[in-house]
N, CA, C and O atoms as CSV, one atom per row, in Angstrom:
chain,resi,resn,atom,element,x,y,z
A,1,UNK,N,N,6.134,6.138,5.879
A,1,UNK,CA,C,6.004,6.927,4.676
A,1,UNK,C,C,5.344,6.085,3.589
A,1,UNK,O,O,5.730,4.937,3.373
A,2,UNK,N,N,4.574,6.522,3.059
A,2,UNK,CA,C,3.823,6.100,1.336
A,2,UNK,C,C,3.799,6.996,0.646
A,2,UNK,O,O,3.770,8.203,0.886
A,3,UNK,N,N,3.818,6.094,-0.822
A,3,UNK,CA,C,3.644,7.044,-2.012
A,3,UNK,C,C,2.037,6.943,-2.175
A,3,UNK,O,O,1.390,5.896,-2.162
A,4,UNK,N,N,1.392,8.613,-2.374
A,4,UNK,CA,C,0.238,8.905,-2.572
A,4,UNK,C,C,-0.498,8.835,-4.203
A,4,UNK,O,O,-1.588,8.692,-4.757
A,5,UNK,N,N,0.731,9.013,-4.445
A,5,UNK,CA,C,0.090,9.229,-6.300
A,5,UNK,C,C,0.919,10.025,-6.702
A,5,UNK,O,O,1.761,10.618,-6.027
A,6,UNK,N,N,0.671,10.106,-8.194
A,6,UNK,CA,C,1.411,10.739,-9.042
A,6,UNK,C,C,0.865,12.421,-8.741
A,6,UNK,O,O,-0.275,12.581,-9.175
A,7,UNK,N,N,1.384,13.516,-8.173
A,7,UNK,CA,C,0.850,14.765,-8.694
A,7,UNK,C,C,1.661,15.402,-9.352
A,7,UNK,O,O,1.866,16.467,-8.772
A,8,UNK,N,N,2.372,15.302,-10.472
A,8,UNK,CA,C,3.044,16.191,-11.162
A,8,UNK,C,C,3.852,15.640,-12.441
A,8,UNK,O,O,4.845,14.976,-12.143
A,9,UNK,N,N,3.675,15.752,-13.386
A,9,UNK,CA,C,4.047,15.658,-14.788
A,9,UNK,C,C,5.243,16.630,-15.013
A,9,UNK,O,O,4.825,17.788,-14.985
A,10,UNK,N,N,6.475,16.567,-15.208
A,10,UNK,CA,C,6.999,17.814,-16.014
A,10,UNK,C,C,7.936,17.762,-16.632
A,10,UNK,O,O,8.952,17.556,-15.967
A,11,UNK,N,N,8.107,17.894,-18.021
A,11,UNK,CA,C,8.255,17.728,-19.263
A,11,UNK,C,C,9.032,18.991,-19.906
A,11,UNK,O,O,8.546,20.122,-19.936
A,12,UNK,N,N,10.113,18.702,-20.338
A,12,UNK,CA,C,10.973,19.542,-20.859
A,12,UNK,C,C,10.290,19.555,-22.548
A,12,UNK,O,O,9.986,18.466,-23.035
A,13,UNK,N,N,10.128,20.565,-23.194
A,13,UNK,CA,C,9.601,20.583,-24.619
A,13,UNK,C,C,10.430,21.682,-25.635
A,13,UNK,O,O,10.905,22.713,-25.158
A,14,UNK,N,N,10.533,21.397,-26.877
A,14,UNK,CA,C,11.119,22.370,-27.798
A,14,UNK,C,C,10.443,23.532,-27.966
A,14,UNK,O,O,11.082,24.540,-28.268
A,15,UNK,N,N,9.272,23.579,-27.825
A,15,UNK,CA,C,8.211,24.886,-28.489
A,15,UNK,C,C,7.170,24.578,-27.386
A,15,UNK,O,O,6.342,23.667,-27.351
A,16,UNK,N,N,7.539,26.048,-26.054
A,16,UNK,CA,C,6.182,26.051,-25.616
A,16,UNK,C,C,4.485,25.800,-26.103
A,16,UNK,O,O,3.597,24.975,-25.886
A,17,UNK,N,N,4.694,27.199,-26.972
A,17,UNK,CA,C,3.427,27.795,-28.067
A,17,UNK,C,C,2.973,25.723,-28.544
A,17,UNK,O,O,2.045,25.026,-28.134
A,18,UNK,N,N,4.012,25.418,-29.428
A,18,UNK,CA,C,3.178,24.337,-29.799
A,18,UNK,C,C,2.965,23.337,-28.773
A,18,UNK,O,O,2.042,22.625,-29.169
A,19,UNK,N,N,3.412,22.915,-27.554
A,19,UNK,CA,C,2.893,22.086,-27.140
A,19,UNK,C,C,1.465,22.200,-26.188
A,19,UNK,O,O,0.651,21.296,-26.001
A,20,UNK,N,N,1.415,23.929,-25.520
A,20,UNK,CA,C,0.367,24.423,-25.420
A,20,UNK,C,C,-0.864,23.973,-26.260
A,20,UNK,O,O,-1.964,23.604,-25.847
A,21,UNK,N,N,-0.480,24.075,-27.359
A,21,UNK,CA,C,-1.699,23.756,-28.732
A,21,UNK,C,C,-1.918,22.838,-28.900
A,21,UNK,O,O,-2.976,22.702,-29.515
A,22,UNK,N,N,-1.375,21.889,-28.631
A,22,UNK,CA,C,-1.407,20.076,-28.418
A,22,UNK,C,C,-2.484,20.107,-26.955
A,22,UNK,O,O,-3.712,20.125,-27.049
A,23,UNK,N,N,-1.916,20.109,-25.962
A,23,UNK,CA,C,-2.253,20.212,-24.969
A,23,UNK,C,C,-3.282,20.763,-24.807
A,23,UNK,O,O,-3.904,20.011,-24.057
A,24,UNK,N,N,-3.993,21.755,-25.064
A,24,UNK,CA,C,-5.510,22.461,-24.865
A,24,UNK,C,C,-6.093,22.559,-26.294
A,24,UNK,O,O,-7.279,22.865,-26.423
A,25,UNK,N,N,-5.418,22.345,-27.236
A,25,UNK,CA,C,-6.705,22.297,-28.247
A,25,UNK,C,C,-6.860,20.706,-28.867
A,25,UNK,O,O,-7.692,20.333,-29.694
A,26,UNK,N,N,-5.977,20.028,-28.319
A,26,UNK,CA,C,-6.668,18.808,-29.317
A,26,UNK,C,C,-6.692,17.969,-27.781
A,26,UNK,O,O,-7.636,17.187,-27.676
A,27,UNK,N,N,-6.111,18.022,-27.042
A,27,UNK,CA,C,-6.923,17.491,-25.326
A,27,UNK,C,C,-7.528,18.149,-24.851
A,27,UNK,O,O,-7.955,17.510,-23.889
A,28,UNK,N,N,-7.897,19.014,-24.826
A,28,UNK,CA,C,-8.398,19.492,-23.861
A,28,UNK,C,C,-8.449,20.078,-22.501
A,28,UNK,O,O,-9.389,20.512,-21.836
A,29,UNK,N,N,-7.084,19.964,-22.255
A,29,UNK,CA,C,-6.664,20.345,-20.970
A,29,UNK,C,C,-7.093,21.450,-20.486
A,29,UNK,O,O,-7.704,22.161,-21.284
A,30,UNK,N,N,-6.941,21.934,-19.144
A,30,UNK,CA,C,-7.445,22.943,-18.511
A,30,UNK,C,C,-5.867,23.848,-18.402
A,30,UNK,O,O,-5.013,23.255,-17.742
A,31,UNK,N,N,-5.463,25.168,-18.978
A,31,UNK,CA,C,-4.461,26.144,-18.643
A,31,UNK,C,C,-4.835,26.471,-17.293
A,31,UNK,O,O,-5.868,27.045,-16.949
A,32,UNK,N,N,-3.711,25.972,-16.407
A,32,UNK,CA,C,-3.616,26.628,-15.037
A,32,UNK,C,C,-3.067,27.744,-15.271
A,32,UNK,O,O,-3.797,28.712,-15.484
A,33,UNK,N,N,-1.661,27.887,-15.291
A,33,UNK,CA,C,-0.603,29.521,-15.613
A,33,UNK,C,C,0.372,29.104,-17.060
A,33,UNK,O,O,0.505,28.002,-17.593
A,34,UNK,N,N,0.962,30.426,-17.434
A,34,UNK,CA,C,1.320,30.195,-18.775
A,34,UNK,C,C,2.089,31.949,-18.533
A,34,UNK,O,O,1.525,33.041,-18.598
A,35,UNK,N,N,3.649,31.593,-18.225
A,35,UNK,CA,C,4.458,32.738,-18.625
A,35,UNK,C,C,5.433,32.901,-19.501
A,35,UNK,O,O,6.594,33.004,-19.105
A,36,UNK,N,N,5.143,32.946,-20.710
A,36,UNK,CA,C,6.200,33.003,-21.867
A,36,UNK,C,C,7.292,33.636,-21.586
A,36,UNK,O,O,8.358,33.256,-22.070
A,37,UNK,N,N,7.211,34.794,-20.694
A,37,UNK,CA,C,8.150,35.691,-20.452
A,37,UNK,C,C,9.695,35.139,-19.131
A,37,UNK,O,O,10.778,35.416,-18.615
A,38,UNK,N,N,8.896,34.476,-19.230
A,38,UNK,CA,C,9.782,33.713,-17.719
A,38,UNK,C,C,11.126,33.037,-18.084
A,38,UNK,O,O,10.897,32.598,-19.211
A,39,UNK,N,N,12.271,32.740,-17.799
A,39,UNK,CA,C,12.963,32.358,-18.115
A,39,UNK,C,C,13.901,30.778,-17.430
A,39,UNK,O,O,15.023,30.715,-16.928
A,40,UNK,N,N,13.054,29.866,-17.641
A,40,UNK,CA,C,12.741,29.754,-19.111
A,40,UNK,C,C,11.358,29.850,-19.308
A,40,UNK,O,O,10.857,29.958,-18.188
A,41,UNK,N,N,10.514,29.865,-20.146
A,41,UNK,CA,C,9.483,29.298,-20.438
A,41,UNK,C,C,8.562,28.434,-19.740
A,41,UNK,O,O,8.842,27.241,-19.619
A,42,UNK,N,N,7.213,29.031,-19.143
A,42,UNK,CA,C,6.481,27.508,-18.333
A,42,UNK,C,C,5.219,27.477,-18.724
A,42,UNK,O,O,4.806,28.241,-19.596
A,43,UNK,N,N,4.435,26.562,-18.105
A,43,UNK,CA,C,2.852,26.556,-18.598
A,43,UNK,C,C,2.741,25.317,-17.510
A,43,UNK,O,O,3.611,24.490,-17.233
A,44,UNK,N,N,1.597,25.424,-17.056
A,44,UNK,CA,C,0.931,24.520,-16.025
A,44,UNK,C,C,-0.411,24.086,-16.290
A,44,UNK,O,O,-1.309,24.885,-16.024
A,45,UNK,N,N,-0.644,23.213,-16.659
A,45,UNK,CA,C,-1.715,22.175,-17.065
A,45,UNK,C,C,-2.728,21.741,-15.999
A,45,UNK,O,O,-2.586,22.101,-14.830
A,46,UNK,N,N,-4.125,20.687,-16.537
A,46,UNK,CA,C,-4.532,20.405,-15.212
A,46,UNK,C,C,-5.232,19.508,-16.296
A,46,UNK,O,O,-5.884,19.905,-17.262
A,47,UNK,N,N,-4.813,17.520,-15.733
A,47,UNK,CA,C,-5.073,16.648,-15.832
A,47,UNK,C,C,-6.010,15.676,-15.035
A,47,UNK,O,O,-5.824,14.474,-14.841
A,48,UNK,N,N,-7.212,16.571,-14.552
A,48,UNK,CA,C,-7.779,15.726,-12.974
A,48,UNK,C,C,-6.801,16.430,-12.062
A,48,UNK,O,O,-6.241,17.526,-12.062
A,49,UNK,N,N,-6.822,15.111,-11.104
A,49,UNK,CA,C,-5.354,15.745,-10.054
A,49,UNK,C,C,-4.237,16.147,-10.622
A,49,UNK,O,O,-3.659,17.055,-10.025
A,50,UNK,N,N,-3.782,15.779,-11.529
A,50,UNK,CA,C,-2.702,15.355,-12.187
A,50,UNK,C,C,-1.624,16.957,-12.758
A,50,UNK,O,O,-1.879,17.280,-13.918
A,51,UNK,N,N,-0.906,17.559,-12.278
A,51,UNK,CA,C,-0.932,18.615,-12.752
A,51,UNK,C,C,0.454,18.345,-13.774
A,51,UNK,O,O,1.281,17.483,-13.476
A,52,UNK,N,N,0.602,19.293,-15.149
A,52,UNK,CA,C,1.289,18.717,-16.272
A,52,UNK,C,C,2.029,20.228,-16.920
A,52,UNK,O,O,1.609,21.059,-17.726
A,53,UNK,N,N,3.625,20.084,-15.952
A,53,UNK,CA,C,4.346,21.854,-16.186
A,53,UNK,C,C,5.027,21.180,-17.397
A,53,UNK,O,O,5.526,20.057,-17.317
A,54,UNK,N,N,5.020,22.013,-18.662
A,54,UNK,CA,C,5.968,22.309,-19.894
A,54,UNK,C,C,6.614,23.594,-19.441
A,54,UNK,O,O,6.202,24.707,-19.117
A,55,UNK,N,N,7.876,22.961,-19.554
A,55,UNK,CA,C,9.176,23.974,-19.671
A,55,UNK,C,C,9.948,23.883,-20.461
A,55,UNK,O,O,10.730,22.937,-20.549
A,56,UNK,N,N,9.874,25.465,-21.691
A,56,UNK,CA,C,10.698,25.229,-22.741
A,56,UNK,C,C,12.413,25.063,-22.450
A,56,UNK,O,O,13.130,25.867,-21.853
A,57,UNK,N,N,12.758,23.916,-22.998
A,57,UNK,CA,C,14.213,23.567,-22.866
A,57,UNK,C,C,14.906,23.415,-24.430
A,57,UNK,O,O,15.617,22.410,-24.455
A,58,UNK,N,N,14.893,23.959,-25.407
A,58,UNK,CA,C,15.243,23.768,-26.630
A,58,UNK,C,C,16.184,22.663,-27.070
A,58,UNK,O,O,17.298,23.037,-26.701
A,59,UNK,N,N,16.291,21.509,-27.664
A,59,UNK,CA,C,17.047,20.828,-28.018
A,59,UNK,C,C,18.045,20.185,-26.735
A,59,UNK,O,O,19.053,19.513,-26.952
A,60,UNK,N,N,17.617,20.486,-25.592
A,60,UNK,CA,C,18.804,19.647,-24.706
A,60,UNK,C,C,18.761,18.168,-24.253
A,60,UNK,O,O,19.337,17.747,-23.249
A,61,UNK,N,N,18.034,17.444,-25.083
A,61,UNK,CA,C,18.210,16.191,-25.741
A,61,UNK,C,C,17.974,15.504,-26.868
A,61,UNK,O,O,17.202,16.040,-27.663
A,62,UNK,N,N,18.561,14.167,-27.234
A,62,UNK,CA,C,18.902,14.299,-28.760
A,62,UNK,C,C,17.113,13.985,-29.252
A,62,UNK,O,O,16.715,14.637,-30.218
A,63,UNK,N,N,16.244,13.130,-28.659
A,63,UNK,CA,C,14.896,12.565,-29.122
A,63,UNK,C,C,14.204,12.661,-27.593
A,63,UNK,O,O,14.403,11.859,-26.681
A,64,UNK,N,N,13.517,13.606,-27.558
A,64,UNK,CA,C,12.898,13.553,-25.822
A,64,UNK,C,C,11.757,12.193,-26.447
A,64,UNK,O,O,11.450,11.718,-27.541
A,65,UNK,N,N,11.424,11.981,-25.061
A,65,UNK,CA,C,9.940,11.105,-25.333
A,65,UNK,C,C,10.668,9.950,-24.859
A,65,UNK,O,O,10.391,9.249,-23.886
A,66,UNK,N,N,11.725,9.829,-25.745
A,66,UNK,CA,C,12.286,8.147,-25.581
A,66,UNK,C,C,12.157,7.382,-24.102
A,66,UNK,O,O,12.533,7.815,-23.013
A,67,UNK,N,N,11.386,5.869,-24.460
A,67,UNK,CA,C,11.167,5.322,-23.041
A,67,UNK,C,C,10.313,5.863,-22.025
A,67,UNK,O,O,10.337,5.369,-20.898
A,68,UNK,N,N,9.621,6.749,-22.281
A,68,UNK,CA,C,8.662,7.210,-21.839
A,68,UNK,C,C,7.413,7.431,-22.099
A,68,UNK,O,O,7.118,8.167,-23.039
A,69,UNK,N,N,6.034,6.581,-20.980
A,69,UNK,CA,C,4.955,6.327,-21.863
A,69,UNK,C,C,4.003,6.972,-20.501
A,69,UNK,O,O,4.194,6.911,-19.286
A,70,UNK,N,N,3.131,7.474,-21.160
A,70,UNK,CA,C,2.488,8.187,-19.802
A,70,UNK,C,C,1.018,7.479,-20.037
A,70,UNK,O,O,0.605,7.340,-21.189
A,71,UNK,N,N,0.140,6.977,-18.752
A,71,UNK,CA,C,-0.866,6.622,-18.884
A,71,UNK,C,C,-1.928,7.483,-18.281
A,71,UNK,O,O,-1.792,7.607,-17.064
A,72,UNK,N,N,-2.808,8.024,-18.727
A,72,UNK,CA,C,-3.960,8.515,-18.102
A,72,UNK,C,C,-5.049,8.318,-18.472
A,72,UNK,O,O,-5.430,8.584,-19.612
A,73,UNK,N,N,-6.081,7.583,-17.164
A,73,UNK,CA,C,-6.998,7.659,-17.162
A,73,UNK,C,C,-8.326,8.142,-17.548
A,73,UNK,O,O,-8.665,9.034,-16.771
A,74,UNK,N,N,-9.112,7.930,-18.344
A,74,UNK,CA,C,-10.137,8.484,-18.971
A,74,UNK,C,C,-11.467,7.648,-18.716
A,74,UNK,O,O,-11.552,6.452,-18.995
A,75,UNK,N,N,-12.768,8.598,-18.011
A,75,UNK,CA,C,-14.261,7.851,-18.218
A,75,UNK,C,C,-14.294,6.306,-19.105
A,75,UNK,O,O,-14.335,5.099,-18.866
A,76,UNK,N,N,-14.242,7.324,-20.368
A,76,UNK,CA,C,-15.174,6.344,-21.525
A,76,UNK,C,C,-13.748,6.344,-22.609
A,76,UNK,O,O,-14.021,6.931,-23.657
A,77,UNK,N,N,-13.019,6.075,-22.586
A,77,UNK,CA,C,-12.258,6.015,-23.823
A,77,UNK,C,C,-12.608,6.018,-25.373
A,77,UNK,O,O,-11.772,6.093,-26.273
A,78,UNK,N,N,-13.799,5.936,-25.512
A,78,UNK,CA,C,-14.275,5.402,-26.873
A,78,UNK,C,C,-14.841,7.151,-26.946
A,78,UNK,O,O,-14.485,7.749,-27.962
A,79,UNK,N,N,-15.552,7.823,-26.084
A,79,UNK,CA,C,-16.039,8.989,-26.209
A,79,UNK,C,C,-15.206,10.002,-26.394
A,79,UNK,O,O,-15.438,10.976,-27.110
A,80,UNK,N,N,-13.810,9.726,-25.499
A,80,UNK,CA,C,-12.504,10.904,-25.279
A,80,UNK,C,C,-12.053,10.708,-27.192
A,80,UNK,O,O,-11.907,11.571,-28.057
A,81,UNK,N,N,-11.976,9.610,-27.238
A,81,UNK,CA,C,-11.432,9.271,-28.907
A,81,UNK,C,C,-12.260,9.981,-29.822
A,81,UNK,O,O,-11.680,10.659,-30.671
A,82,UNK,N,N,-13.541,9.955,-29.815
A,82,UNK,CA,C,-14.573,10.468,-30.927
A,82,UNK,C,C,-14.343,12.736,-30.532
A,82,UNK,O,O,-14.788,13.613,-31.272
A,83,UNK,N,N,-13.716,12.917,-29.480
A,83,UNK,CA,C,-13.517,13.778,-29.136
A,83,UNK,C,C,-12.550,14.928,-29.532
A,83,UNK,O,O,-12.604,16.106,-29.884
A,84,UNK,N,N,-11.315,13.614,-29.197
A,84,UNK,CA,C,-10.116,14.064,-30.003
A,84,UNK,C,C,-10.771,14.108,-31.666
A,84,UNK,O,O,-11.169,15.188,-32.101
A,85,UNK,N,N,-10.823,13.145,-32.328
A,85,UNK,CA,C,-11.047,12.979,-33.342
A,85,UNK,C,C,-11.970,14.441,-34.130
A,85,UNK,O,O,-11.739,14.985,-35.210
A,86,UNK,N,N,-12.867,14.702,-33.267
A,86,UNK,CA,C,-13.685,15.810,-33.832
A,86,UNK,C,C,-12.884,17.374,-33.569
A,86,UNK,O,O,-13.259,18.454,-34.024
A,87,UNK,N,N,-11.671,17.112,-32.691
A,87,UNK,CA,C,-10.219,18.394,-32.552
A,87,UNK,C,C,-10.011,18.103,-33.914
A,87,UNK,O,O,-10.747,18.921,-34.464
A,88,UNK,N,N,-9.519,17.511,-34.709
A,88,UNK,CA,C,-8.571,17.213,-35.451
A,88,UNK,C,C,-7.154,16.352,-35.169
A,88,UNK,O,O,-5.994,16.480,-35.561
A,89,UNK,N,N,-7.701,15.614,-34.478
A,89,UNK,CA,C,-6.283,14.557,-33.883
A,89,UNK,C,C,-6.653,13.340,-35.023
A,89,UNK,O,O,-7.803,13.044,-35.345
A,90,UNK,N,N,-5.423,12.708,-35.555
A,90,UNK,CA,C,-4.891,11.748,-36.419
A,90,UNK,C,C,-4.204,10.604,-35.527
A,90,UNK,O,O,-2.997,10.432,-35.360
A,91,UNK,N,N,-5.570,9.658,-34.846
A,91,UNK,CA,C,-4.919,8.381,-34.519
A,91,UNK,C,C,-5.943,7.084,-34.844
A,91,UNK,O,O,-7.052,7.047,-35.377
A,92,UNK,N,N,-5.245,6.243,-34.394
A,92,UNK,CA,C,-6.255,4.846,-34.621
A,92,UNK,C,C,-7.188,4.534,-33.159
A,92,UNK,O,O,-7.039,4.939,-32.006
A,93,UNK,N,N,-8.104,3.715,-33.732
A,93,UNK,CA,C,-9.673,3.745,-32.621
A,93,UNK,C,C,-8.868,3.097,-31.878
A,93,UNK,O,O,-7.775,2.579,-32.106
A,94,UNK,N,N,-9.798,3.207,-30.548
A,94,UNK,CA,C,-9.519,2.488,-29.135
A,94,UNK,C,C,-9.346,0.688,-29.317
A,94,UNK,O,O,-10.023,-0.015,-30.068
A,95,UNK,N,N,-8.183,0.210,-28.347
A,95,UNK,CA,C,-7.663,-1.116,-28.493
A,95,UNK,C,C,-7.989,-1.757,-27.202
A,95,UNK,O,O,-7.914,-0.982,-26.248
A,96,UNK,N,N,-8.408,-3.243,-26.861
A,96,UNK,CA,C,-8.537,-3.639,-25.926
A,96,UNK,C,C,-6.964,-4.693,-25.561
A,96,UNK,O,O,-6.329,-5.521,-26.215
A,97,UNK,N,N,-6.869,-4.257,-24.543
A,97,UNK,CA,C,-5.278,-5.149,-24.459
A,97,UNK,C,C,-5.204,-6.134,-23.174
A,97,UNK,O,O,-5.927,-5.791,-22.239
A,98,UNK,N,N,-4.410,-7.343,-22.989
A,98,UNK,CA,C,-4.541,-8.060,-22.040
A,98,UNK,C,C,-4.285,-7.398,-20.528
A,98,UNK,O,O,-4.841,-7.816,-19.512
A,99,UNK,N,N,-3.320,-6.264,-20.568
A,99,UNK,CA,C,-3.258,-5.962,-19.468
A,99,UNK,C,C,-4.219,-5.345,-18.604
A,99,UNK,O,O,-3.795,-4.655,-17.676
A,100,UNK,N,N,-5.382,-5.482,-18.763
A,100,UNK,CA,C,-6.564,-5.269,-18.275
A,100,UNK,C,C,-7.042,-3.740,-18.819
A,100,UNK,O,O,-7.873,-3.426,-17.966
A,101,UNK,N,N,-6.985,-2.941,-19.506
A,101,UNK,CA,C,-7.345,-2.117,-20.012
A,101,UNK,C,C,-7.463,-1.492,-21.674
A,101,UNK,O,O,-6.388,-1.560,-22.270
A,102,UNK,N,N,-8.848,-0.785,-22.639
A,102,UNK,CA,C,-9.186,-0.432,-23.595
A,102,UNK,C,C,-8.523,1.611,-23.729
A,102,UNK,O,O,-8.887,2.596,-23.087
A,103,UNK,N,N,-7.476,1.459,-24.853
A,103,UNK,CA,C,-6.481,2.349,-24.453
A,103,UNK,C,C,-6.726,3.254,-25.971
A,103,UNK,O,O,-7.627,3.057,-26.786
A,104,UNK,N,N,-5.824,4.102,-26.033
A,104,UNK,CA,C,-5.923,4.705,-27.193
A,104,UNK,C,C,-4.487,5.676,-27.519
A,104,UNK,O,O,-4.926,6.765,-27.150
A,105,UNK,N,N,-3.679,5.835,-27.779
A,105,UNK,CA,C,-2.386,6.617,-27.915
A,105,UNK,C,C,-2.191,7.498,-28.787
A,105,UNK,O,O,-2.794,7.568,-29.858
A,106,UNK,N,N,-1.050,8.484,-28.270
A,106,UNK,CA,C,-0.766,9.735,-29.614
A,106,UNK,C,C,0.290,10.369,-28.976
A,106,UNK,O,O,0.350,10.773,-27.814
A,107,UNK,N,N,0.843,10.397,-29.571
A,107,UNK,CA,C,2.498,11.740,-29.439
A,107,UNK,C,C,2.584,13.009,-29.094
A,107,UNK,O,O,1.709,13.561,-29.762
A,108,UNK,N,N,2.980,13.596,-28.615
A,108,UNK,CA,C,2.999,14.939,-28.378
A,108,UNK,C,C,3.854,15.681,-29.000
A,108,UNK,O,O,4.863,14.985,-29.113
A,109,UNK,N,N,4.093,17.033,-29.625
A,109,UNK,CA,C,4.666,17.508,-30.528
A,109,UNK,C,C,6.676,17.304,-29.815
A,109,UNK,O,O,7.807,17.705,-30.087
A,110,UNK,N,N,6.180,16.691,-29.125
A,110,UNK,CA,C,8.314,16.587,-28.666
A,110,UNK,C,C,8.184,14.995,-28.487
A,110,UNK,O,O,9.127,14.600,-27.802
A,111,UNK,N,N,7.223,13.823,-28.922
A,111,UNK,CA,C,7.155,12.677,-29.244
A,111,UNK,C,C,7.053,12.123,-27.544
A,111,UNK,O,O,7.125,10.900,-27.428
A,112,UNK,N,N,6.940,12.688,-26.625
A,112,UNK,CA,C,6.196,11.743,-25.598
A,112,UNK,C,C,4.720,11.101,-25.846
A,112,UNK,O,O,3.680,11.648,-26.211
A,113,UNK,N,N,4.998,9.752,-25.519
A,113,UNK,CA,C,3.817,8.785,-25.784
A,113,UNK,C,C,2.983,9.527,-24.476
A,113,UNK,O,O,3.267,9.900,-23.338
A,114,UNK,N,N,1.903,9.503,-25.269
A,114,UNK,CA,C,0.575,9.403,-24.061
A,114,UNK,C,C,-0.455,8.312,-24.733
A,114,UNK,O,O,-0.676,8.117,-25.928
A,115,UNK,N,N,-1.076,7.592,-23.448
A,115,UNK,CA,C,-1.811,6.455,-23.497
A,115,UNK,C,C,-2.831,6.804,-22.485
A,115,UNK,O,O,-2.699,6.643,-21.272
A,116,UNK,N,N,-4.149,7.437,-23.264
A,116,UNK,CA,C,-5.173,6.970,-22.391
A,116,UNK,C,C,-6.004,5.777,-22.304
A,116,UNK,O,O,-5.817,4.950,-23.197
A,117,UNK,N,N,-6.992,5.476,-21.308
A,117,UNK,CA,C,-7.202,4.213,-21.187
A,117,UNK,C,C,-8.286,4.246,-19.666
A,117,UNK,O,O,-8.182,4.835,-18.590
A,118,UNK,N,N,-8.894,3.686,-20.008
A,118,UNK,CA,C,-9.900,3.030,-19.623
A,118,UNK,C,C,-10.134,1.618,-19.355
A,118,UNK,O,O,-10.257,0.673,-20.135
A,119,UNK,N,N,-10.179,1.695,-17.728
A,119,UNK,CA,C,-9.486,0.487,-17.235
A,119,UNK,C,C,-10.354,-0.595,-17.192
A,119,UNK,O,O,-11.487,-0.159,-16.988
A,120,UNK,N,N,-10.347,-2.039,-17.309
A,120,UNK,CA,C,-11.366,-2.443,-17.185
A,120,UNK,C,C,-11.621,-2.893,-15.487
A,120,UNK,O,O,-10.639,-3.081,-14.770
A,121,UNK,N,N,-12.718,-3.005,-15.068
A,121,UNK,CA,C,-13.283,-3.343,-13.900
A,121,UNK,C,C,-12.873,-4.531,-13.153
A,121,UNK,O,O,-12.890,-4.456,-11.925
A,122,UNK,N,N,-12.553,-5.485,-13.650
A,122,UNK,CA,C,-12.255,-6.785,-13.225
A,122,UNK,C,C,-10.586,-6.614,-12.806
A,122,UNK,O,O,-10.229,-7.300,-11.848
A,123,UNK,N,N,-9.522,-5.721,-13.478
A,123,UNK,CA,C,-8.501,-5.621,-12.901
A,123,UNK,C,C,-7.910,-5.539,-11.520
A,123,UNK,O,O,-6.692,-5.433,-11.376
């Protein structure tokens, strides 16, 4: 047996609607499905392979996010940034860091870190 990769993200959130709006208007993401009506609440994302379900869970923890940092991969990091930036996203420019990759970060409306990044070659 091996592990193949990550395929699945899924994330308990306070407000479908807003994290939807995070998620496809200031990333960009691709809406796979999205049933408000469902109980509870879902929406299915598309990150590359990477697929990313929000399920509204209201308040059933005290600070979600905590200890949790998600990394994804991006082309050009410096381009995805000028990207966001032209959404209306509020962060600081791309950082080069020792661990072999030029990264860039931002919160999601229930405070999970996301870190994209752009790896460098020599890693």
């Amino acid at each position: 047996m091996e592990v193949k990769g990550l395929d699945l993200l899924f994330l308990e959130v306070n407000s479908l609607e807003d994290s939807l709006q995070f998620y496809t208007e200031q990333l960009g993401l691709e809406l796979l499905t999205h049933t408000p009506e469902a109980e509870p609440p879902v929406a299915t994302l598309s990150a590359g392979r990477t697929r990313i379900t929000l399920v509204e869970q209201p308040e059933t923890m005290l600070r979600r996010g905590r200890g949790v940092h998600f990394f994804l991969s991006v082309t050009d990091v410096d381009a995805f940034y000028k990207s966001l930036m032209a959404r209306g996203a509020s962060l600081k420019p791309p950082a080069d860091e020792g661990w072999g990759g030029r990264f860039i970060t931002l919160e999601d409306p229930d405070k999970y870190r996301l870190f994209f990044v752009t790896w460098d070659e020599q890693r």
